[in-house]
C-alpha positions as CSV (number, residue, x, y, z in Angstrom):
1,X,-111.7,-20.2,-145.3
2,X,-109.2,-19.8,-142.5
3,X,-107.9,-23.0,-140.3
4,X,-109.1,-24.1,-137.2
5,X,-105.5,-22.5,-135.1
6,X,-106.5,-19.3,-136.6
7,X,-109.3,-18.9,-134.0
8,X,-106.3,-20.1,-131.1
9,X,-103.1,-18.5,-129.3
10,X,-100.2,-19.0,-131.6
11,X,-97.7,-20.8,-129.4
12,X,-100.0,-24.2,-130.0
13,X,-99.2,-24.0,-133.6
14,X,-95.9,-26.1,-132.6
15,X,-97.9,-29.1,-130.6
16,X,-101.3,-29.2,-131.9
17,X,-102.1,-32.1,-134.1
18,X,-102.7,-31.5,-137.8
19,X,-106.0,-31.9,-137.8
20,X,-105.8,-28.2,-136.4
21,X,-104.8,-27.4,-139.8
22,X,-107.5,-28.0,-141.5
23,X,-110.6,-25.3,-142.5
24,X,-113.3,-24.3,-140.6
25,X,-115.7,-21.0,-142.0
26,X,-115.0,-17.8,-140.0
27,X,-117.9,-16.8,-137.7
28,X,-118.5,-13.8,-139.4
29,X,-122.0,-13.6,-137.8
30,X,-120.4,-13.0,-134.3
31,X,-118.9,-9.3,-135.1
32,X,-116.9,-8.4,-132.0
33,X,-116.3,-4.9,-133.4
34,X,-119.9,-3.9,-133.9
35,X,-121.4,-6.6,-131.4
36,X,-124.3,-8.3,-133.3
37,X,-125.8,-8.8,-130.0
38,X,-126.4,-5.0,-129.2
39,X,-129.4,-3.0,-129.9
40,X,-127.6,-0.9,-132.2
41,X,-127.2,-3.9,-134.4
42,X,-130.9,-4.5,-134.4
43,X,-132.9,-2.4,-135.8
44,X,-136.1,-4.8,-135.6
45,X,-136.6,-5.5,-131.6
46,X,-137.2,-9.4,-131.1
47,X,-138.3,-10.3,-127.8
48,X,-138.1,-13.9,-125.8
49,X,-141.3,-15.6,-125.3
50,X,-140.6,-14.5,-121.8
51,X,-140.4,-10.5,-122.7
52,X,-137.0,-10.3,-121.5
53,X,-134.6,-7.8,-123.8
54,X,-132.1,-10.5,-124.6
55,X,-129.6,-7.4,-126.0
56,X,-126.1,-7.1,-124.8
57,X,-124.8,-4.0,-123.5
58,X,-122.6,-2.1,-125.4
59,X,-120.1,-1.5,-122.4
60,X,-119.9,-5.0,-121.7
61,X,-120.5,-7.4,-125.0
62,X,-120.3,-11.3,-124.2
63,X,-117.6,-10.3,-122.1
64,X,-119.4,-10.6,-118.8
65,X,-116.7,-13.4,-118.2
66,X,-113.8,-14.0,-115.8
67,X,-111.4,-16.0,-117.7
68,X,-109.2,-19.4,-115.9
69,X,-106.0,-18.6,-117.4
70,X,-103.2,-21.3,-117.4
71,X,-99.6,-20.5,-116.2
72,X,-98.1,-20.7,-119.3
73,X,-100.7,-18.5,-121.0
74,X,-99.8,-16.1,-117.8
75,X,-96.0,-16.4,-118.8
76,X,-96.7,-16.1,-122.7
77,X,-98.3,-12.6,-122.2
78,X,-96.2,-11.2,-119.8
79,X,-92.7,-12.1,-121.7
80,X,-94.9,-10.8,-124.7
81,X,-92.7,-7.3,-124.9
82,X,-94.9,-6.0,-128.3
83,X,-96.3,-2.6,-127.3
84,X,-99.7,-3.8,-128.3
85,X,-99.5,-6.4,-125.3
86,X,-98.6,-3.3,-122.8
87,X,-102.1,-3.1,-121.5
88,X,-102.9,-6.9,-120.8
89,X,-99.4,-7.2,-119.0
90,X,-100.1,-4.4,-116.8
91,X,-103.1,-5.7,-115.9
92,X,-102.1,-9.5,-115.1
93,X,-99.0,-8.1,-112.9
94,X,-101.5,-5.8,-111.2
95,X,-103.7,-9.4,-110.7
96,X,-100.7,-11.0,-109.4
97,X,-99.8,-8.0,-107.2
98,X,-103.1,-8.4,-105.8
99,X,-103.0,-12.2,-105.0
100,X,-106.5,-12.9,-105.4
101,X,-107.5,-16.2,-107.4
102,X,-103.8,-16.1,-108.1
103,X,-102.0,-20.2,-107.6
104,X,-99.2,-21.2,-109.4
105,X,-101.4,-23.5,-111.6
106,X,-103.9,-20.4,-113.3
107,X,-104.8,-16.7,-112.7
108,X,-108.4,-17.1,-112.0
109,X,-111.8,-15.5,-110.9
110,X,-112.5,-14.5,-107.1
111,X,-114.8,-17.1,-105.4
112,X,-117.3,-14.2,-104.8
113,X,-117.1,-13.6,-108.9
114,X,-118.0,-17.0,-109.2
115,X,-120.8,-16.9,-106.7
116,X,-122.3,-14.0,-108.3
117,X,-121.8,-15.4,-112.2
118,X,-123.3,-19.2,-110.9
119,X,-126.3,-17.6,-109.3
120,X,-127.1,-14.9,-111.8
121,X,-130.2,-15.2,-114.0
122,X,-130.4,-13.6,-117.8
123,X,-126.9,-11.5,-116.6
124,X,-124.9,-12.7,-119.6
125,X,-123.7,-9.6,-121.4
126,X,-126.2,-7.1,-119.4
127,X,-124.3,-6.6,-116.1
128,X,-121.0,-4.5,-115.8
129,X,-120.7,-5.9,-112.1
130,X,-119.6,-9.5,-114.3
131,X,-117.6,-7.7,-116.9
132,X,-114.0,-9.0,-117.8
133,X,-111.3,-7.6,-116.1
134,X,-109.1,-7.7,-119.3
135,X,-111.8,-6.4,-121.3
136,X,-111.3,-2.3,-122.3
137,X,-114.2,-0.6,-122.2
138,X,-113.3,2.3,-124.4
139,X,-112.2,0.5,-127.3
140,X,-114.3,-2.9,-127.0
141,X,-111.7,-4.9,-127.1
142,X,-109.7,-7.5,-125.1
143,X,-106.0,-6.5,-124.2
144,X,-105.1,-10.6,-123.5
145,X,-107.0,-11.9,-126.3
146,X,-103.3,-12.5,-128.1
147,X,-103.4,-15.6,-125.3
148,X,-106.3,-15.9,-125.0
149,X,-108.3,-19.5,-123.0
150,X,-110.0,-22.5,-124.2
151,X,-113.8,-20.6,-123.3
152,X,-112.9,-17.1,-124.9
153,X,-111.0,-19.0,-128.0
154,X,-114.3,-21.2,-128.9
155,X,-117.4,-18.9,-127.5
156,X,-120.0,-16.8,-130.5
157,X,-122.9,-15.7,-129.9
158,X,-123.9,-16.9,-133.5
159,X,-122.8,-19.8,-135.5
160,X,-122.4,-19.6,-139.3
161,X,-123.5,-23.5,-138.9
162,X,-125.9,-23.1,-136.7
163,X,-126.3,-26.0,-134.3
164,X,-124.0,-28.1,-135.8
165,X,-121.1,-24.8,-135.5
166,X,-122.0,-24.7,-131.8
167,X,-121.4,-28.4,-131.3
168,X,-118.2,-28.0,-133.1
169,X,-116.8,-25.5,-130.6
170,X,-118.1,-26.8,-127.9
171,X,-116.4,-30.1,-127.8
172,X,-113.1,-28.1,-129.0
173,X,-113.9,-25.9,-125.7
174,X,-113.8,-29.7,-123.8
175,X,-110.3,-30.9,-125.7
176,X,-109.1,-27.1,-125.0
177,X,-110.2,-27.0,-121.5
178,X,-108.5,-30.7,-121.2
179,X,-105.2,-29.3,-123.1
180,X,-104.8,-26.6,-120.7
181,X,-105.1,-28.6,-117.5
182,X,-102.3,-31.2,-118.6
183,X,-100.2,-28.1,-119.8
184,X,-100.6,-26.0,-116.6
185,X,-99.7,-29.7,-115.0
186,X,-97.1,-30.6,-116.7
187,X,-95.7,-27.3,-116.1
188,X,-95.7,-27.7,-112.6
189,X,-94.0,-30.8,-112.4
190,X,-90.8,-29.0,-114.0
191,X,-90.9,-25.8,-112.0
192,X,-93.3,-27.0,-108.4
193,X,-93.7,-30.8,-108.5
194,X,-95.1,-30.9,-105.5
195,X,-97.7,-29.2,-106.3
196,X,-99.0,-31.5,-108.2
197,X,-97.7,-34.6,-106.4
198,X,-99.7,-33.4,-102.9
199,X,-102.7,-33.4,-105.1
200,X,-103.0,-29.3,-104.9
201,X,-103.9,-28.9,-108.3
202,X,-107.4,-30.9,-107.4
203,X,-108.0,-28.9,-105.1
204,X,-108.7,-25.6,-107.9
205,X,-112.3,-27.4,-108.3
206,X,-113.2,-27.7,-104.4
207,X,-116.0,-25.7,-103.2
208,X,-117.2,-24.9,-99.8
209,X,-118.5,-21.7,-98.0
210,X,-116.9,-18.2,-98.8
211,X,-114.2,-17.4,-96.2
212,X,-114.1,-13.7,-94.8
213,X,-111.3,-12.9,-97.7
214,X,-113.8,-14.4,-100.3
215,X,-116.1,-11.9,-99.5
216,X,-114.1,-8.9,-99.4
217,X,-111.9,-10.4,-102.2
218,X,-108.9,-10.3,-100.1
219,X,-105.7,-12.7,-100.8
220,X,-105.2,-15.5,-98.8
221,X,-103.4,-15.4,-95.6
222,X,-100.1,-14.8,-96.0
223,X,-99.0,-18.0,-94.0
224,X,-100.8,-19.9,-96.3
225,X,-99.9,-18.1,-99.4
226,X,-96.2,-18.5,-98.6
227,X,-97.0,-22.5,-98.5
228,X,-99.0,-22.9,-101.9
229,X,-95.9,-20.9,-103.7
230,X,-92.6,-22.1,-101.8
231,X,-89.6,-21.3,-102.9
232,X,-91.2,-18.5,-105.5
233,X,-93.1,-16.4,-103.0
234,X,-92.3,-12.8,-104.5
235,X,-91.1,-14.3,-107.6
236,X,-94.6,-15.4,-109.3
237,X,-93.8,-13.7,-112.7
238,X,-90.7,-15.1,-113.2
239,X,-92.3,-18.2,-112.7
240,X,-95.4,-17.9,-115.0
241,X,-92.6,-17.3,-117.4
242,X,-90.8,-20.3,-116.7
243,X,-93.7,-22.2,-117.5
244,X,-94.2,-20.6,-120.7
245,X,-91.0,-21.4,-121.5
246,X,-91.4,-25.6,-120.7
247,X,-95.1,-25.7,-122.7
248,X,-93.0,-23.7,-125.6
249,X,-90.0,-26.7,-125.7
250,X,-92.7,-29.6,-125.9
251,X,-93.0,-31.8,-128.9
252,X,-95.9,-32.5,-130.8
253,X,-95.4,-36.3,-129.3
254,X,-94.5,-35.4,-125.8
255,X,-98.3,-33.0,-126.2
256,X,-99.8,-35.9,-127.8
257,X,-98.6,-38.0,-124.6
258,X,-99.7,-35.4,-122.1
259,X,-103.9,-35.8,-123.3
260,X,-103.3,-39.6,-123.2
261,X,-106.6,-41.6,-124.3
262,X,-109.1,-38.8,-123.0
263,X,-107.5,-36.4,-125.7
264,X,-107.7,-39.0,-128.0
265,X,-111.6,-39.6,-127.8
266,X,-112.4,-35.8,-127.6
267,X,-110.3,-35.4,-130.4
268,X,-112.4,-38.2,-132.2
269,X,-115.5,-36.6,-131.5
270,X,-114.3,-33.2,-132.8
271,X,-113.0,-34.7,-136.0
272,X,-116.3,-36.4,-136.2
273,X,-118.3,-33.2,-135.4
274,X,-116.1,-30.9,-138.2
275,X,-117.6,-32.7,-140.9
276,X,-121.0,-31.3,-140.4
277,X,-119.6,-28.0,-139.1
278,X,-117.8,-27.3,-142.8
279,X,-120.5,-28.9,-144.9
280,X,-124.1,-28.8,-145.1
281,X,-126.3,-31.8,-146.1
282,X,-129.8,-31.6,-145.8
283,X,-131.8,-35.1,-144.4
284,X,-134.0,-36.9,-146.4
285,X,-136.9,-35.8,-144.4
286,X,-137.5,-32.7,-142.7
287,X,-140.1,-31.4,-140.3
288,X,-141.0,-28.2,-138.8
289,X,-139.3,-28.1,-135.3
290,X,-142.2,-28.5,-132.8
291,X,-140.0,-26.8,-130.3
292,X,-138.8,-23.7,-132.3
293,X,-139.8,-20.2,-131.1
294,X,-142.0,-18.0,-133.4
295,X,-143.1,-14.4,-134.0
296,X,-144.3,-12.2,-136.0
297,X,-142.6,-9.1,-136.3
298,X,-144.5,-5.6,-136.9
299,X,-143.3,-5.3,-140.6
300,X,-145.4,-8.7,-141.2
301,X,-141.9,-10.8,-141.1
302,X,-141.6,-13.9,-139.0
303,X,-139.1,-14.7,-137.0
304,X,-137.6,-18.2,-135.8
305,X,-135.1,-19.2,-133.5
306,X,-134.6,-23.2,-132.4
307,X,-131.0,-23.7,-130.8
308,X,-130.3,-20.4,-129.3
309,X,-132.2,-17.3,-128.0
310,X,-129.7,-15.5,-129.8
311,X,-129.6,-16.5,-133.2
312,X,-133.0,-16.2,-134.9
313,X,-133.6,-16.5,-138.5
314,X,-136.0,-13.8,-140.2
315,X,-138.0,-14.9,-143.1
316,X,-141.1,-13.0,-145.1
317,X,-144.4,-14.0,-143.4
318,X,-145.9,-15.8,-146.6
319,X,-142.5,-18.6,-145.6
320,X,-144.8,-19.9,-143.1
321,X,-147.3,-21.6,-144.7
322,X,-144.0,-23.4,-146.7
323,X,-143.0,-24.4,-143.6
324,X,-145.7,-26.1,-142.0
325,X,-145.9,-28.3,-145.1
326,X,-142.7,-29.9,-144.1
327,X,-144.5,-32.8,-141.9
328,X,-141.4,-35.3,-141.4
329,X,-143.9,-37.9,-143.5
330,X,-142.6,-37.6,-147.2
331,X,-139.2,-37.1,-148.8
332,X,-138.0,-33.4,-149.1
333,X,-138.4,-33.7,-152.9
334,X,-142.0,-34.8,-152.8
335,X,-142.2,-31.9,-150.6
336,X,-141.3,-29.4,-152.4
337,X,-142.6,-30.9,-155.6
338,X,-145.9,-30.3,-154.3
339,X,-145.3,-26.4,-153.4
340,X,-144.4,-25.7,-156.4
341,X,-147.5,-27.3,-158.2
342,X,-149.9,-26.1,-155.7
343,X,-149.0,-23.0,-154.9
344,X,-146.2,-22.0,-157.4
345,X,-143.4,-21.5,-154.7
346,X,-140.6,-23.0,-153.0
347,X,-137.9,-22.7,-150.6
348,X,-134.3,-22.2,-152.5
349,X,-131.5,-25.3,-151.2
350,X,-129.3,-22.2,-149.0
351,X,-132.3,-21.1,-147.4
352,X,-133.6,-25.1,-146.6
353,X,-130.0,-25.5,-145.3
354,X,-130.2,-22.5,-142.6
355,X,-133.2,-23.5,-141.6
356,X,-131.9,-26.9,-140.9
357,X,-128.7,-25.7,-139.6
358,X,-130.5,-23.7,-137.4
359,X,-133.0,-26.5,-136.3
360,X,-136.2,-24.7,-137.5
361,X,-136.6,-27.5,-140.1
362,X,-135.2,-31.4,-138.1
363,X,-134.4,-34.3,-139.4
364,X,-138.0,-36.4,-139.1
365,X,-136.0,-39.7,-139.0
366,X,-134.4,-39.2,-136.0
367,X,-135.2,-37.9,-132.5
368,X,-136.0,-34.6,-131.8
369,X,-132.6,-32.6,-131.9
């Protein structure tokens, strides 16, 4: 079982808290490599219950994705000199030569990019217009992902813990997300206080209507481009690797004071949520999920799927009528008690588990999940 900093960048091995030592089970269901969300992968075609192909494309993956990345994650690749980084460096100076979504707070996605991703429908994974700009097409693979951000570092298609994996890293994609703000801030105040103390790093969430360089992608004026950088107009690199170099000389307890109390909650409710994430227990009482998708699949198998349209679970057709007797009204015991009297069957704990985990089967004592 690897440790929760194995799935993040290496340089928050230093300030993370221990807690980020502890185990979590590899997502081995989410293969990068061979994407588990391609076609290929999928011999049996399952459909939505809307009829829309719900494979990614191979050219693309998940990686239909513009990544926010912090300065200091800018800085960390491009003083990363290891050959295997050559790629991803040439690609963020080429970003920074072009000066679009480029502040001294994060390398970011044009407005049009996040116009188009906003207003898409079903284009996760199926559109090349939306695919990464670090991502390599002819390999597969990401030439950043050494530095990777808090959204690439926590996303999976599929969840070795189902529902309760996704919650998991979700609310570590919130502390992440807050972690790299107060960084990228922090940051600033060493190298471009001002920046921060004219309230300029707000303004990164404003919206408003696209400008003419919005819609042809075009960097801002220069006059104004010269003002959100002074004094490091023309030397943006060397400061992205400034800021690396501050984040890299904090302190676990000058980190810890960074997140203040918001860190300290989301870091509660991930401690809270890990639990469940590394080990199963089933409820007392267990009900077929009202809500859960089903269909039967040409070969006579069923198919199930509850907390995402990407992860379904497949299960001989004759599971069905096990199922349904799973009513949320008597203990699981007493369940499965009866199934084996009356019709000399059961379901096996692992399997009664993914089902759960997956939110086929809910726990009949409390709202619907």
């Amino acid at each position: 079982m690897s440790t929760i900093l194995d799935s993040l960048p290496a340089l928050y091995r230093s300030v993370f808290p221990s807690f980020f030592q502890s185990s979590i089970p590899p997502e081995t269901k989410a293969t990068c490599s061979s994407c588990a969300m391609c076609e290929s992968a999928n011999p049996i075609r399952i459909e939505s219950v809307d009829g829309v192909n719900r494979f990614f494309r191979p050219d693309t993956k998940c990686c239909t994705y513009h990544p926010r990345l912090p300065n200091y994650l800018v800085g960390a690749i491009l003083s990363d000199e290891d050959a295997g980084m050559a790629e991803g460096r040439r690609r963020i100076q080429e970003k920074i030569a072009h000066g679009v979504g480029v502040n001294p707070q994060w390398i970011k996605a044009p407005t049009r990019y996040n116009l188009l991703y906003a207003s898409a429908r079903q284009a996760f994974g199926r559109t090349q217009s939306l695919r990464c700009p670090y991502y390599e097409p002819q390999g597969g693979l990401c030439t950043i992902w050494r530095y990777r951000e808090a959204v690439c570092s926590t996303y999976f298609c599929k969840y070795v813990a189902g529902a309760d994996g996704r919650k998991f890293w979700m609310t570590l994609k919130t502390w992440l997300t807050l972690s790299e703000i107060q960084l990228s801030r922090y940051a600033l105040l060493q190298l471009l206080p001002d920046y921060v103390l004219l309230g300029k790093d707000k303004a990164d969430s404003s919206g408003g209507p696209l400008t003419v360089e919005d819609l042809d992608d075009k960097p801002l004026p220069q006059k104004d481009y010269a003002e959100l950088w002074h004094p490091w107009v023309g030397r943006e690199e060397e400061f992205y690797r400034r800021c690396y170099e501050s984040v890299w000389a904090l302190s676990s307890e000058e980190f810890e004071n960074l997140l203040g109390i918001d860190g300290l909650v989301e870091l509660s409710i991930l401690k809270r949520l890990h639990g469940a994430a590394v080990t199963a227990s089933l409820p007392k009482m267990l009900k077929l999920n009202p809500s859960a998708t089903l269909q039967w699949l040409p070969d006579g198998s069923l198919a199930l799927a509850s907390y995402s349209e990407f992860d379904a679970v497949a299960l001989p057709g004759a599971a069905y009528e096990l199922l349904v007797a799973f009513t949320g009204k008597e203990p699981v015991e007493t369940v499965r008690q009866r199934l084996r009297d009356e019709k000399q069957a059961d379901l096996h704990d692992d399997i009664l588990v993914e089902l759960y985990r997956h939110r086929i089967l809910i726990d009949a004592t409390k709202p619907q999940q």
